[in-house]
C-alpha positions in Angstrom: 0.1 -103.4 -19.2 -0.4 -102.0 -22.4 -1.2 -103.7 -25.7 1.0 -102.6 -28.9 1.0 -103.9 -32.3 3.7 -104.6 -34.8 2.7 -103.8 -38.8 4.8 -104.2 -41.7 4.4 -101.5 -44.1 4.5 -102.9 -47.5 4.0 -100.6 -50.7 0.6 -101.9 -51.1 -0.7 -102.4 -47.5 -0.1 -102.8 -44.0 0.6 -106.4 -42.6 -0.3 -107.0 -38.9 3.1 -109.4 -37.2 1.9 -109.9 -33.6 1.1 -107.9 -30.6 3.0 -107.2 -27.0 2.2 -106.7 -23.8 4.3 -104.4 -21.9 4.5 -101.3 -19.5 6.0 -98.7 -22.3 6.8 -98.7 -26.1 11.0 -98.5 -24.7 9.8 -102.0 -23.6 8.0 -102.8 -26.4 10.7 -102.1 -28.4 13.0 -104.1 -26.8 10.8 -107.0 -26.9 10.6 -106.5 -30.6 14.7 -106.5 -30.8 14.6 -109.5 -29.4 11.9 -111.6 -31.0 11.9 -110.2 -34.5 15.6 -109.8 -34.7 15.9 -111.5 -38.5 12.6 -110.1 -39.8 13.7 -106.5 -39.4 17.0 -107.7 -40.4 15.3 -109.5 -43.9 13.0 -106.5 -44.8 13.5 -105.1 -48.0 14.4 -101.6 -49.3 11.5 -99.6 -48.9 9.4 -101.6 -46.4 8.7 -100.3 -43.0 8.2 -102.5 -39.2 5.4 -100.3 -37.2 5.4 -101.1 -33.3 2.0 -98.7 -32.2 0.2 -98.6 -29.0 -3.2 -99.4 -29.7 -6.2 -99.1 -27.6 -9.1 -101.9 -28.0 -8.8 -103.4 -31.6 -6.2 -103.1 -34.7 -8.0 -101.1 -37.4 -7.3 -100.8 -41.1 -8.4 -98.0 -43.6 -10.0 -98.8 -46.6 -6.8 -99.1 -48.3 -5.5 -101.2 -45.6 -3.2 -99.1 -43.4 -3.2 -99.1 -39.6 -5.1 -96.4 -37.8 -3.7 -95.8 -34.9 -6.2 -93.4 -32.8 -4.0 -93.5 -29.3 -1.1 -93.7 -28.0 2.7 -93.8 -29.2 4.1 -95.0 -32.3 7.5 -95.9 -34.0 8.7 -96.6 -37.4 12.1 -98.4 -38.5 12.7 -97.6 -41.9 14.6 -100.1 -44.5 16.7 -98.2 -46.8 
């Protein structure tokens, strides 16, 4: 299994949502569909819902966006 992460991208930083445990990020994804239906559905204009593939631990930058040194990513935008 792999472990990915799910980040809300706010204008100001990066919020870590939960992490999932599944064999691809099509899986992943779905997973996400599923669970976090109404949050994606509630974000607002301009925010962004991160699902990354992350090896080891989350990290943050110094201005508090993910780092994401491995592995896939995908971004649903909110316009």
């Amino acid at each position: 299994m792999k472990k990915f992460v799910v980040v809300i991208r706010l204008e100001e930083k990066d919020v870590y949502v939960t992490s999932i445990e599944a064999e691809s990020l099509n899986e992943a994804q779905k997973i996400l569909d599923k669970r976090y239906f109404n949050e994606k559905e509630s974000m607002k204009k301009g925010e962004v819902m991160i699902i990354a593939e992350v090896d080891g631990e989350l990290v943050f930058d110094v201005n508090n966006r993910i780092v994401v040194t491995s592995g896939n990513m995908n971004m649903f935008y909110k316009f």
